[in-house]
DSSP file (Angstrom, degrees, kcal/mol; ACC not computed):
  #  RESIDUE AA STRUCTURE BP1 BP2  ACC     N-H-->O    O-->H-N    N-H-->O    O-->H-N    TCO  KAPPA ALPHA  PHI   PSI    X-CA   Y-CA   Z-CA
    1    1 A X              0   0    0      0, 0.0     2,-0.0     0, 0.0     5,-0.0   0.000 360.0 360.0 360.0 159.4   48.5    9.2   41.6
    2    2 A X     >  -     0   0    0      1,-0.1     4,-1.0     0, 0.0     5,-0.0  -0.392 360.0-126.4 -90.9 164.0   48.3    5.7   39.2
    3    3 A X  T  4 S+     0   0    0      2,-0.2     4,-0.2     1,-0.1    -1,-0.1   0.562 112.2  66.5 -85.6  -2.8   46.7    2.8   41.2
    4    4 A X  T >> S+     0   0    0      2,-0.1     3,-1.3     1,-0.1     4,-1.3   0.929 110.6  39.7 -72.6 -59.1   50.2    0.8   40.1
    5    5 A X  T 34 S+     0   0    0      1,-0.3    -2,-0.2     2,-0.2    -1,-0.1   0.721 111.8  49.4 -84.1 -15.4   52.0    3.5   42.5
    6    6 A X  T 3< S+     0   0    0     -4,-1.0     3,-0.3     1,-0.2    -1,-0.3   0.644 105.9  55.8 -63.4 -23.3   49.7    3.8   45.2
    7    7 A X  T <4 S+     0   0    0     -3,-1.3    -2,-0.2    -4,-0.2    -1,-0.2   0.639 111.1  49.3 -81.4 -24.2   49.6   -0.3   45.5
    8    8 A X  S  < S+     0   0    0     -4,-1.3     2,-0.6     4,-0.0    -1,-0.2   0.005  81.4 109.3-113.1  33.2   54.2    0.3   45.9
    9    9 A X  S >> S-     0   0    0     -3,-0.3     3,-3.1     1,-0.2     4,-0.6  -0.918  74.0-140.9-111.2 115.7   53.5    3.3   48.9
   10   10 A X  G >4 S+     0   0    0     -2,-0.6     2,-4.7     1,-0.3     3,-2.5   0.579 100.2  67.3 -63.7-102.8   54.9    0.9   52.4
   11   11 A X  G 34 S+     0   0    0      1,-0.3    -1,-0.3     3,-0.1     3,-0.2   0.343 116.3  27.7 -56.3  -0.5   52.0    2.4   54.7
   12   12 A X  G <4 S+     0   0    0     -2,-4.7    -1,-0.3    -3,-3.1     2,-0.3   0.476 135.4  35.3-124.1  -0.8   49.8    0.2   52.1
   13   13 A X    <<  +     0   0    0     -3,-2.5    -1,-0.6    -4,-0.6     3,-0.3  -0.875  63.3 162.6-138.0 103.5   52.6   -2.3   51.5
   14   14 A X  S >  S+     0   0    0     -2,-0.3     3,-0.5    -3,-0.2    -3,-0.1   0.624  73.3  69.6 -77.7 -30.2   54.6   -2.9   54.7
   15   15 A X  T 3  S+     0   0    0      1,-0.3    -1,-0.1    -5,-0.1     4,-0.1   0.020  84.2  71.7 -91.9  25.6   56.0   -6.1   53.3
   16   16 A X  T 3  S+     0   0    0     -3,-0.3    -1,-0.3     2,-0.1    -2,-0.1   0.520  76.9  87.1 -97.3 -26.6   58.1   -4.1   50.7
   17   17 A X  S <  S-     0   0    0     -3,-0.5     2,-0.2    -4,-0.1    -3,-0.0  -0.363  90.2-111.9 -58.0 167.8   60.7   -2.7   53.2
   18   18 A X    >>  -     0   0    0     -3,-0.0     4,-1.1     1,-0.0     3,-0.5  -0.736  31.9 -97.8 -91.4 151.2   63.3   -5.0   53.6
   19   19 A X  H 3> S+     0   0    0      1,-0.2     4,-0.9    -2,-0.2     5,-0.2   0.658 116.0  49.5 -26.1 -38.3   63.7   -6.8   57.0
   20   20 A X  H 3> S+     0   0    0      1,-0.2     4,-4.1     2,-0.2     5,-0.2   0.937 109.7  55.1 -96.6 -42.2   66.5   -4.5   58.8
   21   21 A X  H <> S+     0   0    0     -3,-0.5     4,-0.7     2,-0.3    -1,-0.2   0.632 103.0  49.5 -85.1 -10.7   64.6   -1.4   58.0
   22   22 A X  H  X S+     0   0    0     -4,-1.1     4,-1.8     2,-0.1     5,-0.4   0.676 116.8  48.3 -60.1 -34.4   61.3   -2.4   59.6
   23   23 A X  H  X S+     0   0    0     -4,-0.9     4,-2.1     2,-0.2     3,-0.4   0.975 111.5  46.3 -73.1 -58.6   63.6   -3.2   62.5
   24   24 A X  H  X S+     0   0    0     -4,-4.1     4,-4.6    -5,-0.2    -1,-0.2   0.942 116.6  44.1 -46.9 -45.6   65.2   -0.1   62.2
   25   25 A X  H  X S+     0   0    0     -4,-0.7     4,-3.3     2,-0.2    -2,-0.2   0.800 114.1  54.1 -63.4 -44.8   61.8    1.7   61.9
   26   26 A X  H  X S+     0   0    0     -4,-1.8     4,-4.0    -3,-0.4    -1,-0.2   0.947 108.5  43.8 -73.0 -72.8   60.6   -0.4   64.6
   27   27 A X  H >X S+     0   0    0     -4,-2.1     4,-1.1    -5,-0.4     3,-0.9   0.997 107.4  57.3 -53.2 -69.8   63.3    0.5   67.1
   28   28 A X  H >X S+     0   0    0     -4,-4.6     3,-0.9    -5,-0.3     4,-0.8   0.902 110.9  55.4 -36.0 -34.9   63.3    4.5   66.3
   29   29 A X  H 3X S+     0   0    0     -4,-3.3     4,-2.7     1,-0.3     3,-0.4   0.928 107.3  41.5 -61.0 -39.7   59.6    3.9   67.3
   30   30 A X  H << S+     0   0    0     -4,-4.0     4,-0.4    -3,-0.9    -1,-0.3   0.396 114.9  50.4 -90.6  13.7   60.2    2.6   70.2
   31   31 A X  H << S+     0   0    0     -4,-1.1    -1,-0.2    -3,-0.9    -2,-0.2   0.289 107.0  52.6 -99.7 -12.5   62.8    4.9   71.0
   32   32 A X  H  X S+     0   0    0     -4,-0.8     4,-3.1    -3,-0.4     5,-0.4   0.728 113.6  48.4 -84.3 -62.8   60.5    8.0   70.1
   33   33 A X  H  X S+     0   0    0     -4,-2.7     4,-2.7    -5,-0.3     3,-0.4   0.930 110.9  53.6 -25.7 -60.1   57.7    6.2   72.9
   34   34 A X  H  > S+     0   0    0     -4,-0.4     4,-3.3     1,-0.3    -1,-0.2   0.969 112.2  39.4 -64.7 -42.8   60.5    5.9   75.3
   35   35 A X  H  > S+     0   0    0      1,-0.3     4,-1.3     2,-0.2    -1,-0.3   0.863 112.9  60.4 -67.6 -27.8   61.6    9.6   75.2
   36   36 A X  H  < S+     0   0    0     -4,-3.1    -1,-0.3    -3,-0.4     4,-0.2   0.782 108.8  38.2 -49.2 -39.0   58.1   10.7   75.1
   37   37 A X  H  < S+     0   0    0     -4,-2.7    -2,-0.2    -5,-0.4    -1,-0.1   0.607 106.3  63.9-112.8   5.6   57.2    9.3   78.2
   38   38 A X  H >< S+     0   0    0     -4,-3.3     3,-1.4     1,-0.2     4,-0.3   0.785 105.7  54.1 -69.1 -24.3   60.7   10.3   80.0
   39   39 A X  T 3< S+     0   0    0     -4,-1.3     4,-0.2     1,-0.3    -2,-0.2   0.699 101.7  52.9 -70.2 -10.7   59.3   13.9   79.2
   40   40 A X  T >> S+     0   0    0     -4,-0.2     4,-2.8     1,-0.1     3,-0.8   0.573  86.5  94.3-102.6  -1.0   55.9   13.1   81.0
   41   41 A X  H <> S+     0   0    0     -3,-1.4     4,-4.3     1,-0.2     5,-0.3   0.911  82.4  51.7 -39.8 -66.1   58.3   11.9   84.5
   42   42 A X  H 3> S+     0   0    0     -4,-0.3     4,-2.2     2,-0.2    -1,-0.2   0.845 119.4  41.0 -31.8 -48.9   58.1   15.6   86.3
   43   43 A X  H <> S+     0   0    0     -3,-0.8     4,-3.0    -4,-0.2     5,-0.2   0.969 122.1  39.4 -66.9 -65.8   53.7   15.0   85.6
   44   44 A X  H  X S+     0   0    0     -4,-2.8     4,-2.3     2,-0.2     5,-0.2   0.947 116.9  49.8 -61.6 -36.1   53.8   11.3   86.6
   45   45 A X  H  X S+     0   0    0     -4,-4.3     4,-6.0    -5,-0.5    -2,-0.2   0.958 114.9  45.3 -50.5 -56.0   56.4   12.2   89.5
   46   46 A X  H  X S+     0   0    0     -4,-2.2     4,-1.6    -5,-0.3    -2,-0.2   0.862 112.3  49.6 -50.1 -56.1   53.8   15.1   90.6
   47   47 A X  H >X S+     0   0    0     -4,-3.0     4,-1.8     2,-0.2     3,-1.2   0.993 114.9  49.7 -67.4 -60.0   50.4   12.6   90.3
   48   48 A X  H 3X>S+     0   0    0     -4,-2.3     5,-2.7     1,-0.3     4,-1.7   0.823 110.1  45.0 -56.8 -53.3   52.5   10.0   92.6
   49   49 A X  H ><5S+     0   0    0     -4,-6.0     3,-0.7    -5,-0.2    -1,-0.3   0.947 117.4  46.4 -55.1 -36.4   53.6   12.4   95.3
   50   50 A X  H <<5S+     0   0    0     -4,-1.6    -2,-0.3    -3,-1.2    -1,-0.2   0.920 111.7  50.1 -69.6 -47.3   49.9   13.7   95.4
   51   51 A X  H 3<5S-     0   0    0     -4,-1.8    -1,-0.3     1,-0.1    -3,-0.2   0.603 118.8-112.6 -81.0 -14.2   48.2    9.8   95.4
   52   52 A X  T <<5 +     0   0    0     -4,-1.7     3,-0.4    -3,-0.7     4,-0.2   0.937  59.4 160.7  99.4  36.8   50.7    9.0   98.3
   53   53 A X  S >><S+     0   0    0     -5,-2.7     3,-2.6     1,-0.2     4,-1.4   0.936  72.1  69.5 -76.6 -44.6   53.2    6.3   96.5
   54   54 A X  T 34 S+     0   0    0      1,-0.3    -1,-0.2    -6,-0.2    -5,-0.1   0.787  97.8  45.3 -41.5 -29.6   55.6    7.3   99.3
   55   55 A X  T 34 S+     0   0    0     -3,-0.4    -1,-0.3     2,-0.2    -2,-0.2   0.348 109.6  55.0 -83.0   6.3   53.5    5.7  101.5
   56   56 A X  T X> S+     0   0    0     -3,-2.6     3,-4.0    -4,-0.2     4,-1.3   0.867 109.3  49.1 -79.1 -94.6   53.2    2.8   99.1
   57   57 A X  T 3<>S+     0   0    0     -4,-1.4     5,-0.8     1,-0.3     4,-0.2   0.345 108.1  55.5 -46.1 -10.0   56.8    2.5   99.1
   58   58 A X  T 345S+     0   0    0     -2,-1.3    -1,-0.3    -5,-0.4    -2,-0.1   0.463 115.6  33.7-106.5 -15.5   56.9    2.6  102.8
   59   59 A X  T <45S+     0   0    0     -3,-4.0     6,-0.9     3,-0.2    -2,-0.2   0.761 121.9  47.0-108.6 -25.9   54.6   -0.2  103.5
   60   60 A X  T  <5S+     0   0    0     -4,-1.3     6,-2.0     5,-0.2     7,-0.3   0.908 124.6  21.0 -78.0 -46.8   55.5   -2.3  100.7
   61   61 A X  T > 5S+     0   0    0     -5,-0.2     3,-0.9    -4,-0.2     5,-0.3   0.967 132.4  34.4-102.5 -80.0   59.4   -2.3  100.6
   62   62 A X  T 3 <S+     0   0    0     -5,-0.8    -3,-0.2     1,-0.3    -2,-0.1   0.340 120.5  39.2-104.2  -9.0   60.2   -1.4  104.1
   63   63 A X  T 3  S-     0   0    0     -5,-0.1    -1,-0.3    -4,-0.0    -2,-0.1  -0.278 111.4-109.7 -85.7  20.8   57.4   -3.0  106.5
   64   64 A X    <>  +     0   0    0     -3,-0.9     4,-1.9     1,-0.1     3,-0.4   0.798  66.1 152.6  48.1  49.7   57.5   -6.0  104.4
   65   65 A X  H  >  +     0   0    0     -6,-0.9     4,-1.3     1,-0.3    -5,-0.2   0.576  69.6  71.3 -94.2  -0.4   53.8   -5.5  102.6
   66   66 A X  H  > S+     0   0    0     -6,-2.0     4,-0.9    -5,-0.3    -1,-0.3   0.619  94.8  49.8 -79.2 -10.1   55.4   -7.5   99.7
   67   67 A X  H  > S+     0   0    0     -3,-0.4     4,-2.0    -7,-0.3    -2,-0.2   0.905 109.1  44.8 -87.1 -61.6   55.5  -10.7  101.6
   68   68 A X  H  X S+     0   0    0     -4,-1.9     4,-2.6     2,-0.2     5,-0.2   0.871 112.4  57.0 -78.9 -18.8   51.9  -10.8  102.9
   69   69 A X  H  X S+     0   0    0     -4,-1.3     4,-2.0     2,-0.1    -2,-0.2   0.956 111.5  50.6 -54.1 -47.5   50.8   -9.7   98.8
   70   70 A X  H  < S+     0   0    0     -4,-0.9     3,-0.4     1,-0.3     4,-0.4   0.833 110.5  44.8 -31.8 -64.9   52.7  -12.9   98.1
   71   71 A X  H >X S+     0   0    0     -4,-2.0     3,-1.3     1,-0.2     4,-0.7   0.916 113.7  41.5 -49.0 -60.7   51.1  -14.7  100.3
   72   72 A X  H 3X S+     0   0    0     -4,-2.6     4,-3.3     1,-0.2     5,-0.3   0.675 106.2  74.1 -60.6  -7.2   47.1  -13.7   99.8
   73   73 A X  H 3X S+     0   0    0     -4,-2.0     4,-2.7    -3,-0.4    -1,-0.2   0.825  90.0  51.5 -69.8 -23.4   48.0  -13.9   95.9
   74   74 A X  H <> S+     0   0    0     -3,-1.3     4,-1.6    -4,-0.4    -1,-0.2   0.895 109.8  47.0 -69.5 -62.9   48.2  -17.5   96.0
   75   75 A X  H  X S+     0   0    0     -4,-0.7     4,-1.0     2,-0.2    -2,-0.2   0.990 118.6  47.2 -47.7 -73.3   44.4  -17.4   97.8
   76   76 A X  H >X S+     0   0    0     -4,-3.3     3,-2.5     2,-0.2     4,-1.3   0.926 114.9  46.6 -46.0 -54.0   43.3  -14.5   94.6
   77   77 A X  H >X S+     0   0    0     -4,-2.7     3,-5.2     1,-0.4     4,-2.1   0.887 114.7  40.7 -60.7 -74.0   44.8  -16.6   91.8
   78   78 A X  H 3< S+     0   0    0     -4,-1.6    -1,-0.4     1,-0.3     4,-0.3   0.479 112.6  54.5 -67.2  10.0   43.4  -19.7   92.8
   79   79 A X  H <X S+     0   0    0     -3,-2.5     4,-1.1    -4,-1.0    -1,-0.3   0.458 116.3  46.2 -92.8  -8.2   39.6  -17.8   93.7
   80   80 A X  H <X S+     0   0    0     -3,-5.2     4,-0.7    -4,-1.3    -2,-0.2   0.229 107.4  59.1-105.4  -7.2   40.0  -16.5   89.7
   81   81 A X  H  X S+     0   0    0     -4,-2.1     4,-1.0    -5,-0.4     5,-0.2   0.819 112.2  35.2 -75.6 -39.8   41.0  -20.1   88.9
   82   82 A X  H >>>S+     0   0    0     -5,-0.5     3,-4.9    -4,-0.3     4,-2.4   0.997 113.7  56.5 -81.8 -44.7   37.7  -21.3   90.1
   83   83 A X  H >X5S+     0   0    0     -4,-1.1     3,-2.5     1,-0.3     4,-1.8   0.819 118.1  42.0 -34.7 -65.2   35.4  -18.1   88.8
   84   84 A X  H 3<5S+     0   0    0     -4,-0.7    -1,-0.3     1,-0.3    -2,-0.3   0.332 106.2  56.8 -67.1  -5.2   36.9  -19.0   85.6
   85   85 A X  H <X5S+     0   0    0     -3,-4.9     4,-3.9    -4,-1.0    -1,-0.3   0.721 117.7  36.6 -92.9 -36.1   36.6  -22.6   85.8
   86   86 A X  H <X5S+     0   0    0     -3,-2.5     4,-1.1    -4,-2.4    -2,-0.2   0.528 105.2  61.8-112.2   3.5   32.7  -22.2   86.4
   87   87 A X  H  X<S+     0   0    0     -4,-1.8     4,-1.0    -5,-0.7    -1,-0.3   0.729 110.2  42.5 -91.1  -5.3   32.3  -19.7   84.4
   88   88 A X  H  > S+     0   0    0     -5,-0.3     4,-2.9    -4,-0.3    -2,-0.2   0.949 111.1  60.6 -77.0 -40.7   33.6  -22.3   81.4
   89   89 A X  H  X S+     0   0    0     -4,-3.9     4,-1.4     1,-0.2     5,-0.4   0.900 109.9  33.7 -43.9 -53.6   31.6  -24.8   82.9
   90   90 A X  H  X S+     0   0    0     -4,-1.1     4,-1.2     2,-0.2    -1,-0.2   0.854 119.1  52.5 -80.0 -10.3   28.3  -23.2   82.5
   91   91 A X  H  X S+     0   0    0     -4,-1.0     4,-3.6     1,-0.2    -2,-0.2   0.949 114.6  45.9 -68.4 -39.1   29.4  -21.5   79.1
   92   92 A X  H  X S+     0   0    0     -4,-2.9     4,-0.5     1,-0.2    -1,-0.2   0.696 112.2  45.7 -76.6 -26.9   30.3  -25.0   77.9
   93   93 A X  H  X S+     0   0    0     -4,-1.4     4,-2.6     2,-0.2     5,-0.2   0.732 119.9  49.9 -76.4 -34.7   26.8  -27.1   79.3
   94   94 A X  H  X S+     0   0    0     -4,-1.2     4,-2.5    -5,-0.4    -2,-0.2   0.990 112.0  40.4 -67.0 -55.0   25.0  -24.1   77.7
   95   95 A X  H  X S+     0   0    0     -4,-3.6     4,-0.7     1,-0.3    -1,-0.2   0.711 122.1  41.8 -62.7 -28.6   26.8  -24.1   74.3
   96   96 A X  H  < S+     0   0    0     -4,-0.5    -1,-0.3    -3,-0.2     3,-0.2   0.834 117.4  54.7 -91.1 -39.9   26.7  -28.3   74.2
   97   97 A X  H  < S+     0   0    0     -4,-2.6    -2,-0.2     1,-0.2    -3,-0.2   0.975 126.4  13.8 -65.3 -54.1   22.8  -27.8   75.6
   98   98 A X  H >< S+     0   0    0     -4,-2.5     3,-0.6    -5,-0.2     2,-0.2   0.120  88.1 132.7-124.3  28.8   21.4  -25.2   72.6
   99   99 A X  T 3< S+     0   0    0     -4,-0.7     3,-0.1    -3,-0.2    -3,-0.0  -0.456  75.9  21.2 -60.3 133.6   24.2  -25.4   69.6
  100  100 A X  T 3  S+     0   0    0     -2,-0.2     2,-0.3     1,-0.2    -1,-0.2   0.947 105.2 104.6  71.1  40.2   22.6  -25.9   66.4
  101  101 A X    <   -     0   0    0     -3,-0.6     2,-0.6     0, 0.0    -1,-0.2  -0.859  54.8-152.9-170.5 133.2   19.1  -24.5   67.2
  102  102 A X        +     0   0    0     -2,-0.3    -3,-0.1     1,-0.1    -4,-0.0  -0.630  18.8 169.7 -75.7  55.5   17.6  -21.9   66.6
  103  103 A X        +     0   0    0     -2,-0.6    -1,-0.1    -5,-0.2    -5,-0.0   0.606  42.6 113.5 -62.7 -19.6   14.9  -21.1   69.5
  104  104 A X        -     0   0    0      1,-0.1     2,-0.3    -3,-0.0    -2,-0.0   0.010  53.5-150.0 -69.5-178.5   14.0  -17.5   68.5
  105  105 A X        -     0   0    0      3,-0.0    -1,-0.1     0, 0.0     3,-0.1  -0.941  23.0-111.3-160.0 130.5   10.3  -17.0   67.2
  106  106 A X        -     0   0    0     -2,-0.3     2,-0.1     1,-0.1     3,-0.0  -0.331  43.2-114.5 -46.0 137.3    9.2  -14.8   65.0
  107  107 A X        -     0   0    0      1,-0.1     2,-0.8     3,-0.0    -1,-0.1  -0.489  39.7 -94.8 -76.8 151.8    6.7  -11.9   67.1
  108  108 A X        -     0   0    0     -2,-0.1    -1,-0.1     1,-0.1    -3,-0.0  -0.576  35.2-117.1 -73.9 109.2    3.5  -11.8   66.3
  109  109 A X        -     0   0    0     -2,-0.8     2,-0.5     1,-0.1    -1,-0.1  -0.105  33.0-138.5 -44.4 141.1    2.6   -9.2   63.7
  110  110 A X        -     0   0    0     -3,-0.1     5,-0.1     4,-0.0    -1,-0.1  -0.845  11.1-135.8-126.5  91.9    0.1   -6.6   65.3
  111  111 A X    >>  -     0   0    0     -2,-0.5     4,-1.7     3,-0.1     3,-0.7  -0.011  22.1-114.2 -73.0 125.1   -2.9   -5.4   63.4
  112  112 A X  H 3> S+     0   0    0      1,-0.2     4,-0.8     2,-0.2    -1,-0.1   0.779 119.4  56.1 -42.9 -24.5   -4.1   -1.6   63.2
  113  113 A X  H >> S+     0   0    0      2,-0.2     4,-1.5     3,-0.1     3,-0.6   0.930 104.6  51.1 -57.8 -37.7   -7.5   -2.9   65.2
  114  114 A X  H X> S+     0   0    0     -3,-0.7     4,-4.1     1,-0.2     3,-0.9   0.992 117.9  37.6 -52.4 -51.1   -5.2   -4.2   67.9
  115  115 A X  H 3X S+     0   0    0     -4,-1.7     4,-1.5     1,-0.3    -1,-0.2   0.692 122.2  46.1 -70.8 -12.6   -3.4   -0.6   68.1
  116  116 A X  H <X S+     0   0    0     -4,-0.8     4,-0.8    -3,-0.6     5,-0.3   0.814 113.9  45.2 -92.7 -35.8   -6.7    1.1   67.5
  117  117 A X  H X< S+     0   0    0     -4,-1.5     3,-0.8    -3,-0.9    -2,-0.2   0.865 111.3  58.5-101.8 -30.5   -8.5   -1.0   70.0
  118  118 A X  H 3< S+     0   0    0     -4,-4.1    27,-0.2    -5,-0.3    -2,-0.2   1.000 113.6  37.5 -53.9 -72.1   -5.4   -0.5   72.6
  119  119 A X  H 3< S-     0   0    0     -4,-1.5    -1,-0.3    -5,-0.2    -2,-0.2   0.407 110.4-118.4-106.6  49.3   -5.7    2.9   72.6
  120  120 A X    <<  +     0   0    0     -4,-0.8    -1,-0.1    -3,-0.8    -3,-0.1   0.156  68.2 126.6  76.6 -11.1   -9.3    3.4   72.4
  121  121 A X        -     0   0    0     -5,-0.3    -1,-0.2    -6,-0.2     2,-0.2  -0.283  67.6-114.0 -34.9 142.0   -9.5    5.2   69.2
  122  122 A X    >>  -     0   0    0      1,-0.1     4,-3.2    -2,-0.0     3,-0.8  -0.618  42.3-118.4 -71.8 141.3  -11.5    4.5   65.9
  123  123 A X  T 34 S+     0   0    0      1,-0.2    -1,-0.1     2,-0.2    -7,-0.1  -0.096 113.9  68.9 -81.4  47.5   -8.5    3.5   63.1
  124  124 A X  T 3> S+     0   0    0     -2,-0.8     4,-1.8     3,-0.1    -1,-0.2   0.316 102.1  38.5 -54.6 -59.7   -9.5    6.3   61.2
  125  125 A X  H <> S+     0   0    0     -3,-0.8     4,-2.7     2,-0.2     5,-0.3   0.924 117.6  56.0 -67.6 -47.6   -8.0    8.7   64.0
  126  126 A X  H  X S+     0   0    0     -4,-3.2     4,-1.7     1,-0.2     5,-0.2   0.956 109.2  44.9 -66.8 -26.2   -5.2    6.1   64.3
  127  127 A X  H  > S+     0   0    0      1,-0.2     4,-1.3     2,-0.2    -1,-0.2   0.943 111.9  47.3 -64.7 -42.5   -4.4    6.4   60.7
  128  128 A X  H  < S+     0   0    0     -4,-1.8     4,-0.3     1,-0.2    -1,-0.2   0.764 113.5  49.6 -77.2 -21.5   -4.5   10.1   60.4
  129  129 A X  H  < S+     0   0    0     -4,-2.7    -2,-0.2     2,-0.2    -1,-0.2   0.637 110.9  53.9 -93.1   0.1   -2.0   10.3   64.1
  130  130 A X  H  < S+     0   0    0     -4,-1.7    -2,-0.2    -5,-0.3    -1,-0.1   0.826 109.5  47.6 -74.4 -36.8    0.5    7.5   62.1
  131  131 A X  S  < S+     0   0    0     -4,-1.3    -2,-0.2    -5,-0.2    -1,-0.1   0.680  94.5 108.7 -66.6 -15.5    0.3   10.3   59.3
  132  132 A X        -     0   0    0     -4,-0.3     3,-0.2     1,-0.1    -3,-0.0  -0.071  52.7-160.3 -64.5 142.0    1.2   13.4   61.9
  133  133 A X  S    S+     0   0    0      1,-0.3     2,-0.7    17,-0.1    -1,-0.1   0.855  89.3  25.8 -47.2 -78.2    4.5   15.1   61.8
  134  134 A X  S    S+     0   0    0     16,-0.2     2,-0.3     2,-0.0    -1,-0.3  -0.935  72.3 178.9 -98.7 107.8    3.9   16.3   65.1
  135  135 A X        -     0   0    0     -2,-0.7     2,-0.5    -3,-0.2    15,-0.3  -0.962  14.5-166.2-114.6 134.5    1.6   14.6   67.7
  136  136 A X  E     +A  149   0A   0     13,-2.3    13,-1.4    -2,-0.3     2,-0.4  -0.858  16.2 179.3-120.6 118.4    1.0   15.8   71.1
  137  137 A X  E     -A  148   0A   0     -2,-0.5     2,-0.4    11,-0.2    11,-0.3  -0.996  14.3-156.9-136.7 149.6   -0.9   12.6   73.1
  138  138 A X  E     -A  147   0A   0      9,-7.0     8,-1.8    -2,-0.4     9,-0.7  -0.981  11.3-157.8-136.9 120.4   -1.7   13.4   76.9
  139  139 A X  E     -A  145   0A   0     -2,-0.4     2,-0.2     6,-0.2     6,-0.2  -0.635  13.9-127.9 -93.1 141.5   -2.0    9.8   78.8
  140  140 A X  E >>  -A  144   0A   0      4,-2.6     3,-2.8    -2,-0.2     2,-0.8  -0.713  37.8 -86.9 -87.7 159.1   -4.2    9.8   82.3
  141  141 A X  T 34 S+     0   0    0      1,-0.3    -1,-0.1    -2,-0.2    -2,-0.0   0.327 133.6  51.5 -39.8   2.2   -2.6    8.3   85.7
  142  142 A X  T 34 S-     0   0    0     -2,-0.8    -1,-0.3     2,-0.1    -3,-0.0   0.553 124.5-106.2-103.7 -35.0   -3.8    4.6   84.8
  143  143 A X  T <4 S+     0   0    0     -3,-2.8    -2,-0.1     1,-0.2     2,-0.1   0.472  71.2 140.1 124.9  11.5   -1.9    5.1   80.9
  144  144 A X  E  <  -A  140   0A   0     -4,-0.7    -4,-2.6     1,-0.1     2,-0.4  -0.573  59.3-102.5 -95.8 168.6   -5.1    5.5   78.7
  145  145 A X  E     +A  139   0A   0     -6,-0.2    -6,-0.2   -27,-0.2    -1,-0.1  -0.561  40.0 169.8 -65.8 122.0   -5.3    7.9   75.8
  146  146 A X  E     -     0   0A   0     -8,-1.8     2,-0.2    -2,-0.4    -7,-0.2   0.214  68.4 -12.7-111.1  -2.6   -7.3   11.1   76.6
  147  147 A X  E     -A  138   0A   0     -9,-0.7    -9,-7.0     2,-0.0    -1,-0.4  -0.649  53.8-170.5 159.3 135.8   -6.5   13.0   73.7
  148  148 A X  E     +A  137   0A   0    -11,-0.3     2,-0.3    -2,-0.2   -11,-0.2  -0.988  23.5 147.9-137.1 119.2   -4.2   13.1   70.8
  149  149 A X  E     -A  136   0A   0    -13,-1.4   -13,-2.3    -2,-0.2    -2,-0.0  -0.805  56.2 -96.1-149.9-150.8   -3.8   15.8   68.6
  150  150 A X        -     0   0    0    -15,-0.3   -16,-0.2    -2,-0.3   -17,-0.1  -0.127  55.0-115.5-118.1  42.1   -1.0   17.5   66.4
  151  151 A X  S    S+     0   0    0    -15,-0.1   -16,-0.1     1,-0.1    -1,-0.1   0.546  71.4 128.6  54.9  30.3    0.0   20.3   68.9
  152  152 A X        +     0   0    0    -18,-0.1    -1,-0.1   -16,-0.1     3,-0.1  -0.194  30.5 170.5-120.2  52.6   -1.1   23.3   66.8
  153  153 A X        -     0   0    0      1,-0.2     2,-0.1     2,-0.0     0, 0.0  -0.099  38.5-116.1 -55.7 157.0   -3.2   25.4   68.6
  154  154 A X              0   0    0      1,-0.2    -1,-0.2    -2,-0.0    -2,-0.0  -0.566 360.0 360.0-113.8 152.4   -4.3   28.7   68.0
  155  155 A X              0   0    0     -3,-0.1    -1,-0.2    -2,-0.1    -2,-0.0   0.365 360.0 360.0-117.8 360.0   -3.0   31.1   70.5
């Protein structure tokens, strides 16, 4: 296909349809959704009797258990007013405290004697287990090297 006519294909152009037929388009979709998810009713119907919504529906609606959510909601919003108030507050002293600096610091490069001298090896030995495919190293209960080798023993 030319790259002229691939550029005039609407999934790559949406803003060639004309208005009423994205709206049209728009609508079938949401008219496909809605009929999709009346076919899942029996399933969703099924989960709800099994999770107990009848007894939702018995405390909520008919014992009045919408009235006292009403009430404590007032108490949640305004305890998520304040989380959020102080969690802007510290985002906002942090962000005024370290904008426009750079604190990280390069690590300190770490020399084959350090690695040699860490684990008790000559850097000879360390050079040749850097080279290994396969290395077998067996640490004792304190962490040192007792013995590194390439884990191909004759059987």
């Amino acid at each position: 296909m030319s790259e002229r006519r691939e550029n005039q294909i609407f999934i790559h152009a949406p803003g060639l349809r004309h208005r009423h037929r994205r709206a049209g388009d728009q609508l079938l979709t949401l008219l496909m959704w809605g009929i999709y998810a009346y076919l899942w009713l029996p399933f969703i119907s099924l989960v709800a009797w099994y999770l107990g919504v009848d007894l939702f529906y018995q405390e909520m609606v008919i014992n009045g258990g919408f009235e006292a959510f009403l009430d404590l909601s007032g108490w949640y919003l305004l305890i998520i007013f304040l989380i959020l108030l102080v969690v802007a507050g510290w985002s906002t002293s942090n962000y005024l405290r370290f904008r426009d600096q750079n604190r990280r610091r390069v690590p300190s490069q770490v020399g084959e004697q350090a690695i040699a001298a860490w684990f008790g090896v000559d850097p000879a030995a360390l050079a040749a287990m850097k080279k290994a495919d396969r290395l077998e190293m067996e640490f004792d209960g304190h962490g040192h090297l007792c013995h590194a080798g390439d884990g191909q023993s004759a059987a």
